[in-house]
DSSP file (Angstrom, degrees, kcal/mol; ACC not computed):
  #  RESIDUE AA STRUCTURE BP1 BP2  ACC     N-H-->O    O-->H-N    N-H-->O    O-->H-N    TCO  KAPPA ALPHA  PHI   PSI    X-CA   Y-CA   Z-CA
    1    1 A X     >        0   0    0      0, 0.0     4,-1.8     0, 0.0     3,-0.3   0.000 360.0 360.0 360.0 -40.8    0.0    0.0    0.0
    2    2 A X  H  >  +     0   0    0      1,-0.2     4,-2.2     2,-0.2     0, 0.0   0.773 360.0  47.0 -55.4 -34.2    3.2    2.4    1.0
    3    3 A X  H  > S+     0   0    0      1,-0.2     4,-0.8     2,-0.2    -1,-0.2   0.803 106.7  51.7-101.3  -7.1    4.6    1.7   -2.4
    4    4 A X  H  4 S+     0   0    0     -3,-0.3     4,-0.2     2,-0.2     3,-0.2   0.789 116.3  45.1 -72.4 -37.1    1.6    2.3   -4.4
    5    5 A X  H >X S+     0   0    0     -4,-1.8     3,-2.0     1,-0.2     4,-1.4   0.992 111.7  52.7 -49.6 -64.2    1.3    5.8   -2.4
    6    6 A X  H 3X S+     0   0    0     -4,-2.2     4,-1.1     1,-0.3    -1,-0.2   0.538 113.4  38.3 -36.0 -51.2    4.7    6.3   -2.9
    7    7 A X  H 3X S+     0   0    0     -4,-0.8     4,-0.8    -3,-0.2    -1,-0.3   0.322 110.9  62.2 -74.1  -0.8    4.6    5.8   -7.1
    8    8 A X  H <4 S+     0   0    0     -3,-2.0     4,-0.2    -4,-0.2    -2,-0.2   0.962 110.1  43.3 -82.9 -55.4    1.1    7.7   -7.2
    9    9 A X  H >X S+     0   0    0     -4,-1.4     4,-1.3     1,-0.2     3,-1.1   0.779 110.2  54.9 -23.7 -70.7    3.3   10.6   -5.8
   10   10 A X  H 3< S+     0   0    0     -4,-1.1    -1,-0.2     1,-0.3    -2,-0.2   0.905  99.1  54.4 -58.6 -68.6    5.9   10.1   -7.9
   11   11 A X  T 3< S+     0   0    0     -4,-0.8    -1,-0.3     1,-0.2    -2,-0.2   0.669 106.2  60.9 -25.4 -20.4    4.1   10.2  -11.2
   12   12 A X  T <4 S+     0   0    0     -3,-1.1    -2,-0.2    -4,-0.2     2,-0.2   0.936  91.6  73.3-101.8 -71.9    2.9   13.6  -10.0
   13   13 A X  S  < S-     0   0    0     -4,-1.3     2,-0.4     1,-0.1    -1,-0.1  -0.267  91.6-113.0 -61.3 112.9    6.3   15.1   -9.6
   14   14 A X        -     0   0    0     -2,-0.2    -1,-0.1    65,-0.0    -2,-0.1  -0.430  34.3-125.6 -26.1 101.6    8.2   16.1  -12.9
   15   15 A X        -     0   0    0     -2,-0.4     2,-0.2     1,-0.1     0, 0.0  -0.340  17.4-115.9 -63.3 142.8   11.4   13.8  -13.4
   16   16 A X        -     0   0    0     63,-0.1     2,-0.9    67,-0.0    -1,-0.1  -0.932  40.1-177.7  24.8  61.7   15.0   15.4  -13.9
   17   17 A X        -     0   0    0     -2,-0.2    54,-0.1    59,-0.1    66,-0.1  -0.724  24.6-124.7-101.1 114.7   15.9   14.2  -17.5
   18   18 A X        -     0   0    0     -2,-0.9     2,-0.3    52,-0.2    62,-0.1  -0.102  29.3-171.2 -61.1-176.5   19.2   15.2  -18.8
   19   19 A X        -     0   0    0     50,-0.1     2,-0.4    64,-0.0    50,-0.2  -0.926  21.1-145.7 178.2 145.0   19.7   17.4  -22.3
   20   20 A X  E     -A   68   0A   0     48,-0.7    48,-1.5    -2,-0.3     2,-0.3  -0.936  25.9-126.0-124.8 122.7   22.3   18.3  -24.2
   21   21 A X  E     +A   67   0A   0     -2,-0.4    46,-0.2    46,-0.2     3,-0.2  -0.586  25.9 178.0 -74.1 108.4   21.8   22.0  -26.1
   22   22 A X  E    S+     0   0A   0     44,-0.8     2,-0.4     1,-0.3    -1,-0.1   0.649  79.2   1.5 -88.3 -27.2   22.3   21.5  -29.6
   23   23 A X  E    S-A   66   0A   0     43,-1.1    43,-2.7     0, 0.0    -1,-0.3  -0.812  87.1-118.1-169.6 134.6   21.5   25.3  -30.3
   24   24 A X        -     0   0    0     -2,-0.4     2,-0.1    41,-0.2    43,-0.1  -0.473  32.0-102.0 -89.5 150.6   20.7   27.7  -27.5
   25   25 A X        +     0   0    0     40,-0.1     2,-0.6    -2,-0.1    40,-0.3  -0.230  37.3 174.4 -52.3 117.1   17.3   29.5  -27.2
   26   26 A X        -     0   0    0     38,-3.5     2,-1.3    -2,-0.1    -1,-0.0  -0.931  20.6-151.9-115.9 118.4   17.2   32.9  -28.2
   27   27 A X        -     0   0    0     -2,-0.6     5,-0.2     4,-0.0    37,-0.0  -0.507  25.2-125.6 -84.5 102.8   13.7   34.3  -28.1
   28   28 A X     >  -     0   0    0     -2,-1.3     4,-1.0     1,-0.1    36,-0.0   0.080  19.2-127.1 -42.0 168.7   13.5   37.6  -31.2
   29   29 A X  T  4 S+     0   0    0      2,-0.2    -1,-0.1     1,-0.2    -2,-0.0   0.796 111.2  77.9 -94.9 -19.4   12.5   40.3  -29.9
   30   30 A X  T  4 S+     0   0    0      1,-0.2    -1,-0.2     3,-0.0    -2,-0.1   0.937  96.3  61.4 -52.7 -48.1    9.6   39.9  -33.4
   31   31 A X  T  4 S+     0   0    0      6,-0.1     7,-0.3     2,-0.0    -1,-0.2   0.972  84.5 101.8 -61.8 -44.6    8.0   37.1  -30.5
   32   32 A X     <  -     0   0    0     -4,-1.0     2,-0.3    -5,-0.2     5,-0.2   0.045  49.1-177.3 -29.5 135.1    7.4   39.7  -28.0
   33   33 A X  B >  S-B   36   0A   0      3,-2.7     3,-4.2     1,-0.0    -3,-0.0  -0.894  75.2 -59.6-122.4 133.9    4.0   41.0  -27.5
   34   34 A X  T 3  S-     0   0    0     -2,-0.3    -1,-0.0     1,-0.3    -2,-0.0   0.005 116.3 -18.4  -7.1 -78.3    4.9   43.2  -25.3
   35   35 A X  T 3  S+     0   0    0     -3,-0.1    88,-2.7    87,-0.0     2,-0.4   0.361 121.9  76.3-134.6  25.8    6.3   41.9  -22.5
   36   36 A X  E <   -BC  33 122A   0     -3,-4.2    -3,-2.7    86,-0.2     2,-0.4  -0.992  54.5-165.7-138.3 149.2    4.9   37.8  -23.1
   37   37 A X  E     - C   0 121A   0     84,-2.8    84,-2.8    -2,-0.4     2,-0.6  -0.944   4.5-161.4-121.2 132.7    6.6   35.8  -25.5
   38   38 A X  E     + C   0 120A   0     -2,-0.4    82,-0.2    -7,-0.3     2,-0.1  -0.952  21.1 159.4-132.4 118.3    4.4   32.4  -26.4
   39   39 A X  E     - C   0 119A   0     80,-0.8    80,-0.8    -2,-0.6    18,-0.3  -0.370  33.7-123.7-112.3-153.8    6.4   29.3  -28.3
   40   40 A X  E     -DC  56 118A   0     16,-3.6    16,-1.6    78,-0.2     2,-1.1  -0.864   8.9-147.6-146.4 114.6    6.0   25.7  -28.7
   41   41 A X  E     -D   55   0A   0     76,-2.8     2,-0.4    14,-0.3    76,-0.4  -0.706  22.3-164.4-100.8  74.5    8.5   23.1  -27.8
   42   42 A X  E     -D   54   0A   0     -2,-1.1    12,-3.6    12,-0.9     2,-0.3  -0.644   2.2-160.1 -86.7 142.1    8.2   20.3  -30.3
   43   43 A X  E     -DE  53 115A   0     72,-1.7    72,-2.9    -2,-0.4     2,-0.3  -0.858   5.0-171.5-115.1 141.3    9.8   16.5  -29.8
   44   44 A X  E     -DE  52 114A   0      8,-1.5     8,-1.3    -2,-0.3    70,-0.2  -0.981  23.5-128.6-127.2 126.7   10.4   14.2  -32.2
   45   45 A X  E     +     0   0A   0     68,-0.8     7,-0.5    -2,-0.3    -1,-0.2   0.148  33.3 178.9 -41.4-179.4   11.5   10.4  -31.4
   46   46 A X  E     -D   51   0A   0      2,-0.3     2,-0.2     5,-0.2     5,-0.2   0.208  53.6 -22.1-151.6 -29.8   14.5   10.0  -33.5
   47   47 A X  E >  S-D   50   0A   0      3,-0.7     3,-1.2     1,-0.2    -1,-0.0  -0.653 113.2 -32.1-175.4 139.0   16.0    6.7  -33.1
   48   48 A X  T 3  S-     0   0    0      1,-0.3    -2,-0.3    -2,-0.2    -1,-0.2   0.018 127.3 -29.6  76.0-152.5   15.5    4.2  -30.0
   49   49 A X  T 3  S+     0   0    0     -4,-0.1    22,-1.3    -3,-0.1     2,-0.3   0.487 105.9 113.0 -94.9   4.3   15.1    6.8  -27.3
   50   50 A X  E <   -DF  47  70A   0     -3,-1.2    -3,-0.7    20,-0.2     2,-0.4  -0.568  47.7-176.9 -82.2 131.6   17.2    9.6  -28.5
   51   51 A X  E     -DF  46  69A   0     18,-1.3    18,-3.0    -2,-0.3     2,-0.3  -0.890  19.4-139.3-118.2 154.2   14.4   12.7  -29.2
   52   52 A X  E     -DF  44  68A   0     -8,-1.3    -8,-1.5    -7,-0.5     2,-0.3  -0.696  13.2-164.8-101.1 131.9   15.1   16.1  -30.6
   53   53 A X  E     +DF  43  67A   0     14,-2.2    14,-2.8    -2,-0.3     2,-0.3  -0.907  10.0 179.2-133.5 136.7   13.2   19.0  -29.1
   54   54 A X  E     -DF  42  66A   0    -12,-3.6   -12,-0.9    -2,-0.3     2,-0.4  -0.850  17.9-140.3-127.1 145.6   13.2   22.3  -31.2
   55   55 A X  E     +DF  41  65A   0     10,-1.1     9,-1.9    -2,-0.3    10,-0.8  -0.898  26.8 163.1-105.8 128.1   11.4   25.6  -30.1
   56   56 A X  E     -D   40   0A   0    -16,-1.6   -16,-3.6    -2,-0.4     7,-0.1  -0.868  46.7-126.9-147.1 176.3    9.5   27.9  -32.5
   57   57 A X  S    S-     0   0    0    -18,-0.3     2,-0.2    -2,-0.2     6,-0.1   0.552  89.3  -9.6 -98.0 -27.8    7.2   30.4  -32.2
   58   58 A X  S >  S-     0   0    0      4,-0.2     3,-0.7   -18,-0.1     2,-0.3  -0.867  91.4 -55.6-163.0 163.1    4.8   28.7  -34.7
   59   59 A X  T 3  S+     0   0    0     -2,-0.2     3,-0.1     1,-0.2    -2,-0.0  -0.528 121.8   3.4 -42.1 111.5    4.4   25.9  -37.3
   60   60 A X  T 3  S+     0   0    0     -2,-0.3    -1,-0.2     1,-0.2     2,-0.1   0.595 102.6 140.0  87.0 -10.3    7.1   26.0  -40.1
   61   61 A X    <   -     0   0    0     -3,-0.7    -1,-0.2     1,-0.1     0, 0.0  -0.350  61.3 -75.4 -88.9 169.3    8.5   28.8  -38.2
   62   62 A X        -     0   0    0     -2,-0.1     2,-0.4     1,-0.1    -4,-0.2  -0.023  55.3 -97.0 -53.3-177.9   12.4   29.4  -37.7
   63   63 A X        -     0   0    0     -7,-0.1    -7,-0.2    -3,-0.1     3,-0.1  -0.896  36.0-179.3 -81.9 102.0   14.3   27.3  -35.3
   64   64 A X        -     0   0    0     -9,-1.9   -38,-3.5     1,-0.4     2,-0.2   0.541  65.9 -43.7 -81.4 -33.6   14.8   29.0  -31.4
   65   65 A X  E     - F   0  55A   0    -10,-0.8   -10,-1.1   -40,-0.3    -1,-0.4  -0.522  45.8-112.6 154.1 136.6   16.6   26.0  -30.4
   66   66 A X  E     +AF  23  54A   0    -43,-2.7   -43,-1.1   -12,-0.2   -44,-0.8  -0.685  17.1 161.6-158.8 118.3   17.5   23.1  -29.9
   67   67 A X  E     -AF  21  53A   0    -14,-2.8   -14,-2.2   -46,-0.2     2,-0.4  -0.989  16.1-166.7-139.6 162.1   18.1   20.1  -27.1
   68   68 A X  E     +AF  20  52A   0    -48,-1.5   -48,-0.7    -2,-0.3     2,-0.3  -0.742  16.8 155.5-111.4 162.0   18.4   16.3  -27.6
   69   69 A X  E     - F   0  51A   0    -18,-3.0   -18,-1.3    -2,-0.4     2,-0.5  -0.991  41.3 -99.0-174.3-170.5   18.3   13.6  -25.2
   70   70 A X  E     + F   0  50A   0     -2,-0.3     2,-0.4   -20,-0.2   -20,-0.2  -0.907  49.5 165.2-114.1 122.0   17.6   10.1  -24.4
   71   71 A X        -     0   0    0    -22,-1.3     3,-0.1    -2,-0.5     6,-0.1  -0.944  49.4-128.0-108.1 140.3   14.5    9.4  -23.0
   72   72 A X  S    S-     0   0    0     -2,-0.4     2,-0.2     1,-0.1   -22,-0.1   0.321  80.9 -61.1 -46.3  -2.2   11.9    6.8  -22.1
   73   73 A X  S >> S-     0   0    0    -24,-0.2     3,-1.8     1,-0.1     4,-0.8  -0.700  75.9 -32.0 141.0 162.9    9.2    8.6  -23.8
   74   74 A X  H >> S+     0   0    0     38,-0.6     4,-0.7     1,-0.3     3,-0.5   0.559 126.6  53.4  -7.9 -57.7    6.6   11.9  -24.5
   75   75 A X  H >> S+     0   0    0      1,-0.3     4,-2.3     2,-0.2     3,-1.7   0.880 103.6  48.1 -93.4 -66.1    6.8   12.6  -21.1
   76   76 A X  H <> S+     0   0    0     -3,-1.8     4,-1.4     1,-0.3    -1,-0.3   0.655 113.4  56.6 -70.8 -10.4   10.6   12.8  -20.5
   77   77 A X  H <X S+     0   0    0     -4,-0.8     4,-1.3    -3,-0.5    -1,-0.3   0.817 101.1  49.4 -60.2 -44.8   10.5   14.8  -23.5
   78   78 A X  H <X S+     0   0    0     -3,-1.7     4,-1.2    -4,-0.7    -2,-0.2   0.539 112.9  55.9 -88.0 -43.7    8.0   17.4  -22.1
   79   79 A X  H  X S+     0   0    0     -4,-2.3     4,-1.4     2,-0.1     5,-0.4   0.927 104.7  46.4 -69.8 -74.6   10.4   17.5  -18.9
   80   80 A X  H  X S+     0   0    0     -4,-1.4     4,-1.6     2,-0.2     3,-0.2   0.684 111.7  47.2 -28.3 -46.9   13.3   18.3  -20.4
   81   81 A X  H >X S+     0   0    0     -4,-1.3     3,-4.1     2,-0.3     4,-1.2   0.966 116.8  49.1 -64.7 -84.9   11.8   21.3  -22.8
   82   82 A X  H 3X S+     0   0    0     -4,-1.2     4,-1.9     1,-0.3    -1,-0.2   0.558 117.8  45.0 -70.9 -16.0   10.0   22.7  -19.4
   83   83 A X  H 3X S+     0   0    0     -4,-1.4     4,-0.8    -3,-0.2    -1,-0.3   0.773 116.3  44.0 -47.7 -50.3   13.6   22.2  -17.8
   84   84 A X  H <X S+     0   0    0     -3,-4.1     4,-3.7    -4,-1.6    -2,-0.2   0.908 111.8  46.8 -60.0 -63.0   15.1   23.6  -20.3
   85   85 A X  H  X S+     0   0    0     -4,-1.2     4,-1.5     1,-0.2    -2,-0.2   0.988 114.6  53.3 -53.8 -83.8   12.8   26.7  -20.9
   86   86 A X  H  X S+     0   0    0     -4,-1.9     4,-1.0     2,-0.2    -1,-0.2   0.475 102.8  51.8 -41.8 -12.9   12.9   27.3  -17.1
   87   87 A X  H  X>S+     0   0    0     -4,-0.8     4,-1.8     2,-0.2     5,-0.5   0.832 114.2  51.2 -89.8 -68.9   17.2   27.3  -16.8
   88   88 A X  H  X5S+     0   0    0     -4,-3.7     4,-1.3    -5,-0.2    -2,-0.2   0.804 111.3  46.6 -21.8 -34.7   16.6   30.2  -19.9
   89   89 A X  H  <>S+     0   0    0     -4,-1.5     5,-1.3     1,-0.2    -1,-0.2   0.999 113.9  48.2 -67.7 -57.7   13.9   32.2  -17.6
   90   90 A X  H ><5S+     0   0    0     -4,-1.0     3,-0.6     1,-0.3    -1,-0.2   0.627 117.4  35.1 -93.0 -23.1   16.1   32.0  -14.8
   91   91 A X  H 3<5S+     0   0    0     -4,-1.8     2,-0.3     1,-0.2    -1,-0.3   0.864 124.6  48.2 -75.5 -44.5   19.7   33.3  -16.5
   92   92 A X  T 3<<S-     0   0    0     -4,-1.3    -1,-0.2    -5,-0.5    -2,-0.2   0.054 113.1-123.3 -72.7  25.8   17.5   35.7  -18.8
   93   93 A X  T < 5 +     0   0    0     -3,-0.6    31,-0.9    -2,-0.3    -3,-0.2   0.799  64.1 137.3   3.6  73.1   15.6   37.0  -16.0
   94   94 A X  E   < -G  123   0A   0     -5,-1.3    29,-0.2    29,-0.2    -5,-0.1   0.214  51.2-117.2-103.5-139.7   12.3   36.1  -17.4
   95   95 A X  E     -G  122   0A   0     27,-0.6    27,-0.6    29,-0.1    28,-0.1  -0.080   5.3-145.5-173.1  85.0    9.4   34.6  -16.0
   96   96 A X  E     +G  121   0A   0     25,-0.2    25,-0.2     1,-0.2     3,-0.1  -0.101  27.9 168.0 -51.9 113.8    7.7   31.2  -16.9
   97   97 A X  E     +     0   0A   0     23,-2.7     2,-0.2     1,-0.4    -1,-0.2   0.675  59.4  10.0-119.5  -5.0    4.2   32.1  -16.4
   98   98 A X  E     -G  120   0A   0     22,-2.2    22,-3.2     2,-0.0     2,-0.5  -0.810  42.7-167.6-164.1 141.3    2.9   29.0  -17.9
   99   99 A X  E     -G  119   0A   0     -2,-0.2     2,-0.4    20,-0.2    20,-0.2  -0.962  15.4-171.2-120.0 136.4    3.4   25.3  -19.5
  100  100 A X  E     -G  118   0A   0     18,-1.8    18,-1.2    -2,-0.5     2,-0.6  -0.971  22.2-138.5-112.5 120.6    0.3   23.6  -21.6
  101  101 A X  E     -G  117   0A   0     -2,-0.4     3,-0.2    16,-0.2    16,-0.2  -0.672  23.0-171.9 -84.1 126.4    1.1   19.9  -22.4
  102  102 A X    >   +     0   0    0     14,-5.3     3,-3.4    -2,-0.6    15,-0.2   0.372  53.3 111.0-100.8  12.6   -0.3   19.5  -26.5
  103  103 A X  G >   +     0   0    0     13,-0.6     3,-1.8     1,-0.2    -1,-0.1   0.800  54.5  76.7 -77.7  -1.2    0.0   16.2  -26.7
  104  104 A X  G 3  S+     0   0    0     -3,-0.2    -1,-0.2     1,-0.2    -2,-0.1   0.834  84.8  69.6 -26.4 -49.8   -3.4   15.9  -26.8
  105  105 A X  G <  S+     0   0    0     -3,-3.4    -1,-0.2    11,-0.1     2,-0.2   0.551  76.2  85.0 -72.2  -5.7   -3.1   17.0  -30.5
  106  106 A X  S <  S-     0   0    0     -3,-1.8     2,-0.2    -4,-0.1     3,-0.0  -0.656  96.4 -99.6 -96.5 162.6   -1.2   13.8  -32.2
  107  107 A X    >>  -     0   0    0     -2,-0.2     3,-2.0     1,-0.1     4,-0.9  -0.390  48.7 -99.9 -83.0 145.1   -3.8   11.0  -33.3
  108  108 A X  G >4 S+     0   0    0      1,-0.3     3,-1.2     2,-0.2     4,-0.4   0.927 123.2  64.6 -64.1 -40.9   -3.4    8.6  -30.3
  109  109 A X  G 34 S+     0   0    0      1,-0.2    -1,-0.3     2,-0.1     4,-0.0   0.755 104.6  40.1 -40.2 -40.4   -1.1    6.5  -32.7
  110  110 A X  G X> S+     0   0    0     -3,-2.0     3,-3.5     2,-0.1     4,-1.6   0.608  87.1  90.9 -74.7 -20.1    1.6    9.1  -33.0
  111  111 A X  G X< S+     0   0    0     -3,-1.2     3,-3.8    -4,-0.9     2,-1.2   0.849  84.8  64.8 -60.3 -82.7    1.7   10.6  -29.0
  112  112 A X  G 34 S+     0   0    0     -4,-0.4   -38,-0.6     1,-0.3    -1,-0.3   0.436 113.3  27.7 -35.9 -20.8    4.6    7.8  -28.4
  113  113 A X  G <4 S+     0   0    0     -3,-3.5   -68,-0.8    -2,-1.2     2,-0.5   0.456 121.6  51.2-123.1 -11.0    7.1    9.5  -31.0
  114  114 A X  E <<  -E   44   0A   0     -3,-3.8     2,-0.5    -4,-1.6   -70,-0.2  -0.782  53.7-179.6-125.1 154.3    6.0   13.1  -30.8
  115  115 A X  E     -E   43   0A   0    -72,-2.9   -72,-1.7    -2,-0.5     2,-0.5  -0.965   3.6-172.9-143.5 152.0    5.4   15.7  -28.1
  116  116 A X        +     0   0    0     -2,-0.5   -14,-5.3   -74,-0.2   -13,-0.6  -0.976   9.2 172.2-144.4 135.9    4.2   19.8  -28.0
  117  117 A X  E     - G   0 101A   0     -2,-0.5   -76,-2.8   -76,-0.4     2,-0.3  -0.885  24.0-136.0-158.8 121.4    4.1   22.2  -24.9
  118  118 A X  E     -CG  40 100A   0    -18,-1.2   -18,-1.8    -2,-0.4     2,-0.5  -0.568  14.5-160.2 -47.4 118.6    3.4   25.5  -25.0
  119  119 A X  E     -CG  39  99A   0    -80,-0.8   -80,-0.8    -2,-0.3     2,-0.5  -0.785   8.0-176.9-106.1 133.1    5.3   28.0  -23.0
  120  120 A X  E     +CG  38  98A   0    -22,-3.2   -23,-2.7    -2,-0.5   -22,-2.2  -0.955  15.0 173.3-122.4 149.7    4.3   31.4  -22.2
  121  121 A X  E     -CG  37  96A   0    -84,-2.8   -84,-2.8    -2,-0.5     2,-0.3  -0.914  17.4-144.5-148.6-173.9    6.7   33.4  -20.4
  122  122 A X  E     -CG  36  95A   0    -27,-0.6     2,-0.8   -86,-0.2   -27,-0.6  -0.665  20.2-112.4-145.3 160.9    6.9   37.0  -19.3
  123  123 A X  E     - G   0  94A   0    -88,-2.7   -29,-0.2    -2,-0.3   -30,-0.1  -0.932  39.7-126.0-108.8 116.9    9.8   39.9  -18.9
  124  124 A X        -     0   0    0    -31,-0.9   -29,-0.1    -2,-0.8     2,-0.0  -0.311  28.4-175.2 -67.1 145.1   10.2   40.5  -15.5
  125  125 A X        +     0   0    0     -2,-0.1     2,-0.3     2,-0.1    -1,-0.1  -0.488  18.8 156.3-157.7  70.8    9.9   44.3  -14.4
  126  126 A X        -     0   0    0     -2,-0.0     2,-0.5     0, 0.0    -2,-0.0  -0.810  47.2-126.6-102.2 129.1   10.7   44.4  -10.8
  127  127 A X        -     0   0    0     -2,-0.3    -2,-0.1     1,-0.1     0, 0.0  -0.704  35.3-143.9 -89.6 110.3   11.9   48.4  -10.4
  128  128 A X    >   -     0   0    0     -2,-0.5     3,-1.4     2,-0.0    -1,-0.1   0.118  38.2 -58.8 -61.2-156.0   15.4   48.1   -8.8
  129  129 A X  T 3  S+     0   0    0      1,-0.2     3,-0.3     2,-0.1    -2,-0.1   0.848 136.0  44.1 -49.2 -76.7   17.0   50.1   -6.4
  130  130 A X  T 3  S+     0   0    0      1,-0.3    -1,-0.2     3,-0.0    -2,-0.0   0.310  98.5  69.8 -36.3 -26.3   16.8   53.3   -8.6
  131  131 A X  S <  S+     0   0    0     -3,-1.4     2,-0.5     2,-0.1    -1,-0.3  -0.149  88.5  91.1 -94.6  30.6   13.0   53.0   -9.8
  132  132 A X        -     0   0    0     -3,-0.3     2,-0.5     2,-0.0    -4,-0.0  -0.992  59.8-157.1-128.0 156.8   12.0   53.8   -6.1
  133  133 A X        -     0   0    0     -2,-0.5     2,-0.4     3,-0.0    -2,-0.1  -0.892   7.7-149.5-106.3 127.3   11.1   57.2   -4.2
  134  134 A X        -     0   0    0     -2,-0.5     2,-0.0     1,-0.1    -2,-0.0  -0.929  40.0 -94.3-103.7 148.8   11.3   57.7   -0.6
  135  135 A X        -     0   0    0     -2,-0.4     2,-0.6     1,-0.1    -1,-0.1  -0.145  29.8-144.2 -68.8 153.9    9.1   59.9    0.4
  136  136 A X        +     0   0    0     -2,-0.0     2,-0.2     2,-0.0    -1,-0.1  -0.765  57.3   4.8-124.8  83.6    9.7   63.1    0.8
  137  137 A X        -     0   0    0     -2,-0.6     2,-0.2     2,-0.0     3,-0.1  -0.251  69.2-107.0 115.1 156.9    8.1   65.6    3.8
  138  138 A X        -     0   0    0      1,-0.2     3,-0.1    -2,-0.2    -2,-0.0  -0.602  48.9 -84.1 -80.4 140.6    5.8   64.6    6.8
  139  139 A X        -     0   0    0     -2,-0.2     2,-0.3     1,-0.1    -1,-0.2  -0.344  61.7 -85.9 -59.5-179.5    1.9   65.6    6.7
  140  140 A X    >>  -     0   0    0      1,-0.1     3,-1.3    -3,-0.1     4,-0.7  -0.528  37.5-110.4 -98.7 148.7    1.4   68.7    7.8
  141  141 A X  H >>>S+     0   0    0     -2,-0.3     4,-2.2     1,-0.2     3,-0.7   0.831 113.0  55.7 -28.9 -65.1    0.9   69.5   11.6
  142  142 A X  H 3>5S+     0   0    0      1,-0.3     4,-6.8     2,-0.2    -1,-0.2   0.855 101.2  52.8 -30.9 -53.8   -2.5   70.3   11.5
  143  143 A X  H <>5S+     0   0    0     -3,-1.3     4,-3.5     2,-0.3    -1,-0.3   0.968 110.8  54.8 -41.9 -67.8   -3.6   67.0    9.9
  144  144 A X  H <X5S+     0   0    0     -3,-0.7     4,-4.6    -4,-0.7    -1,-0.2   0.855 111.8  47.8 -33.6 -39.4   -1.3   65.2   13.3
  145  145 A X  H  X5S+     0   0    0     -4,-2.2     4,-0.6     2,-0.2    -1,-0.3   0.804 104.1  51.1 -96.5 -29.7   -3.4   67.2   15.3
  146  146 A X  H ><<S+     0   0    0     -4,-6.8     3,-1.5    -5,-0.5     4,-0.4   0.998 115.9  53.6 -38.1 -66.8   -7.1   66.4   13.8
  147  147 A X  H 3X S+     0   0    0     -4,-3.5     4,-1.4     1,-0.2     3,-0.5   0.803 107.2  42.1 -23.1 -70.4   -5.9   62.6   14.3
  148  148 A X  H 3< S+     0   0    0     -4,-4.6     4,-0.5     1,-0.2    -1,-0.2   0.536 114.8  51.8 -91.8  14.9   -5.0   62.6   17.5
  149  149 A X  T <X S+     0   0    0     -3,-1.5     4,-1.5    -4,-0.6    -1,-0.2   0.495 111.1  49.7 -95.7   3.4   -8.2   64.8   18.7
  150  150 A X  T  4 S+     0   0    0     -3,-0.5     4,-0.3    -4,-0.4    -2,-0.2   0.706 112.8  48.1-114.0  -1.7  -10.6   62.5   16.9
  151  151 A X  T >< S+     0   0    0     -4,-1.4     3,-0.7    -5,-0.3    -1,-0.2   0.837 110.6  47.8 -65.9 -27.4   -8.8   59.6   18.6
  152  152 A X  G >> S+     0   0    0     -4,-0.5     3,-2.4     1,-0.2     4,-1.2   0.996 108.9  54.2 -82.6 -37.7   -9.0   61.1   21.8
  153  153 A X  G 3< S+     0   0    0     -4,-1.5    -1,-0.2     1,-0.3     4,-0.2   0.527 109.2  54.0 -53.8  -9.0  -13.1   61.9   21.1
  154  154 A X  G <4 S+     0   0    0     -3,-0.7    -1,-0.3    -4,-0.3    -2,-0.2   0.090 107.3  51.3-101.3  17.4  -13.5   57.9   20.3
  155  155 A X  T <4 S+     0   0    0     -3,-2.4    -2,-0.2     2,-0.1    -3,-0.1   0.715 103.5  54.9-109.2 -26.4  -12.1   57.3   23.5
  156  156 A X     <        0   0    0     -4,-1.2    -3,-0.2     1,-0.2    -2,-0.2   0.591 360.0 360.0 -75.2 -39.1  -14.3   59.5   25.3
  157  157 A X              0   0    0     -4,-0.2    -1,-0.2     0, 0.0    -3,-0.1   0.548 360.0 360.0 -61.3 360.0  -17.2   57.9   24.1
């Protein structure tokens, strides 16, 4: 019963699949819409277990990037890309703000050898040091002095 929990779990949690970057992601600034970029991570089977996964923006569209690896199937495919995608966010300061599995979309016959997930991700715009104000003056006495007579008049009631 422990070890059924145990694999239910497991299933749940996204596996660690190694990659090798045959050409690293660059997202054009043409993908921007303003400040979310949405691609598509497609995997291809290739031989065995080694699969190909290539990033575009679209169908037919240029090439973003590239990783291979060997995997057990769709799935390890579909980790790796969202692995992948997420080490990019996180050097690029970006921001993964969503992954959508598509493998839904191959005719059930094909899902073993292909995979698609959508990424959307975001430009972070957290203001550093420089983008903040400190404030500048106190209110003005009077104001202090409204305050603390209409505290002291709820206290008196």
């Amino acid at each position: 019963m422990m070890r059924a929990e145990a694999e239910s779990v497991m299933a749940v949690v996204p596996r660690e699949v190694p990659f090798q970057v045959r050409t690293p992601l660059t997202i054009p600034e043409r993908a921007w819409q303003g400040n979310i970029a949405v691609f598509f991570a497609r995997g291809a089977r290739k031989s065995g277990d080694t699969w190909a996964v290539g990033a575009q923006t679209q169908p037919g569209s240029d090439l973003l990037g590239m990783i291979t690896l060997a995997g057990r199937g769709q799935d390890d495919a579909v980790n790796a890309a969202v692995k992948w995608i997420r080490d990019h966010c996180t050097t690029h300061d970006l921001e993964l703000v969503r992954v959508e599995n598509f493998n839904d979309r191959y005719p059930e016959e094909q899902r073993a050898d292909f995979s698609l997930t959508r990424f959307t991700i975001a430009r972070s715009e957290s203001p550093g040091v420089h983008g903040w104000v400190l404030p500048t003056g106190l209110p003005p006495a009077a104001f202090q002095t409204a305050r603390r007579a209409s505290k002291g008049r709820r206290q008196a009631a």
